[in-house]
N, C-alpha and C positions, 0 to 999 in steps of 0.2 A: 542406434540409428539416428543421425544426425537430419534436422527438418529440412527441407528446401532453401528457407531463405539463408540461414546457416551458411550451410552448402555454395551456396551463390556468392553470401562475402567473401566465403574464404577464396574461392576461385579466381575470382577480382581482383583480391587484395587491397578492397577497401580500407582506406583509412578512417574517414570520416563519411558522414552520414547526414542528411537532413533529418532527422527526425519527426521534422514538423511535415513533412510531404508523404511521411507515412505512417501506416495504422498496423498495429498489432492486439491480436483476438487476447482475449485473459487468460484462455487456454494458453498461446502459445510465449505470454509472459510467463505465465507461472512455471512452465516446463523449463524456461530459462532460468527464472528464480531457485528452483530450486539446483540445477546443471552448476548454477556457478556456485550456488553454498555447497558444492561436494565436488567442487577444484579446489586445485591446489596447485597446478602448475600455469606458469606462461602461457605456454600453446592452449591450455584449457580455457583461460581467461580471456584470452585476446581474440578470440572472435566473437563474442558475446561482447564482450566491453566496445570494439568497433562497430557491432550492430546498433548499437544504440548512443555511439556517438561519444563515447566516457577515453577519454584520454588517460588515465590513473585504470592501473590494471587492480589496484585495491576489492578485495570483495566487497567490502561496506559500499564504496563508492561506484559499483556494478547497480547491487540490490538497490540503492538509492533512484537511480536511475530507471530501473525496471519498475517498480515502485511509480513513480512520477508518469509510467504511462498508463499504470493501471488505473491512477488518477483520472488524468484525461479521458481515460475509456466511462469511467463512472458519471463523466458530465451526458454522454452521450445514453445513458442507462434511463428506462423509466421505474424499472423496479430492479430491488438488491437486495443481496443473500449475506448469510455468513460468511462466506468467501472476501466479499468486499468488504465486510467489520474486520476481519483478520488481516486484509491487507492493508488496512487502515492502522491498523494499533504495531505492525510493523516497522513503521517511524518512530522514531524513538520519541514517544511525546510525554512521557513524563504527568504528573500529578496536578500538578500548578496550570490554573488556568489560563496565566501571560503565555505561558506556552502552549496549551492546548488550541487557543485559540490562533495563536498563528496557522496551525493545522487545519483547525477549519476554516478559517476565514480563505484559503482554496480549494475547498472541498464542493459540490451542488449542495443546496438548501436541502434539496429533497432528502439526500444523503443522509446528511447531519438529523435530519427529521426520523428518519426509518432509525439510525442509530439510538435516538433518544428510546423509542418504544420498544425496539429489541432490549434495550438495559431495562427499562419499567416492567416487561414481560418478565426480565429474569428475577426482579425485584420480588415480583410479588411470591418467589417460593422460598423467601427468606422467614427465618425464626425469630421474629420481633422481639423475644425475651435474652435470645441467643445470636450475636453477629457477629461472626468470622472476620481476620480483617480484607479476606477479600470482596466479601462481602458489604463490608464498611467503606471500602475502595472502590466499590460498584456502586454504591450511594453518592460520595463524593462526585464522579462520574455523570451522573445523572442531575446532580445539583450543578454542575461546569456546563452541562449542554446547554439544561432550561437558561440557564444567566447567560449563554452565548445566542440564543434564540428570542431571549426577549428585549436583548442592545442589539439587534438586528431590526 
């Protein structure tokens, strides 16, 4: 079943979009996000990639897009869940701080803040004798936050 506004572009035949003149719910991003990681055709692609303004039917460069509003929706957030960490770490951001920080530095402060404590939360069920390297990757993580929170 295809949602309303969907429905409405394709009717149109919108090409392009403001984006900026409209809001979409996380719910009905994420319904999107995942619609187009389980396309594979044109006619699949091309009304989502027009809702949102993306000229390249590419699916990286959909999800990018879808992505970047879930962003914006987080500035308008006063509290955040795992939902928002996961759509977070769906940028491909990589280990190195030069690039982590590009990520956050468009992120809300608060964000970045709830982020840090949800990793220290998950820290502390770690085996200090014994660490995993995802584990050692979730340390790292948490050493990149503090050092992006305290040149803030």
């Amino acid at each position: 079943m295809k949602n309303i506004s969907l429905y409405i572009l394709e009717k149109l035949n919108i090409q392009s979009i403001d984006i900026n003149k409209c809001s979409f719910t996380d719910k009905e991003l994420l319904d999107d996000y995942e619609a187009v990681r389980s396309s594979y055709t044109k006619a699949e692609k091309e009304p989502i990639a027009n809702k949102y303004g993306v000229s390249s039917l590419k699916m990286h460069d959909i999800e990018l897009a879808i992505l970047d509003e879930l962003r914006k929706n987080r500035f308008d957030k006063k509290e955040f869940d795992r939902q928002d960490i996961t759509n977070f770490y769906r940028y491909d951001i990589g280990e190195r701080y030069e690039k982590l920080k590009t990520y956050l530095d468009k992120e809300p402060k608060e964000f970045v803040e709830y982020l840090l404590e949800f990793l220290k939360e998950k820290a502390k069920a770690f085996n200090p004798r014994y660490l995993s390297p995802a584990n050692k990757y979730t340390l790292k993580r948490i050493s990149n936050l503090q050092k992006y929170l305290n040149h803030q």
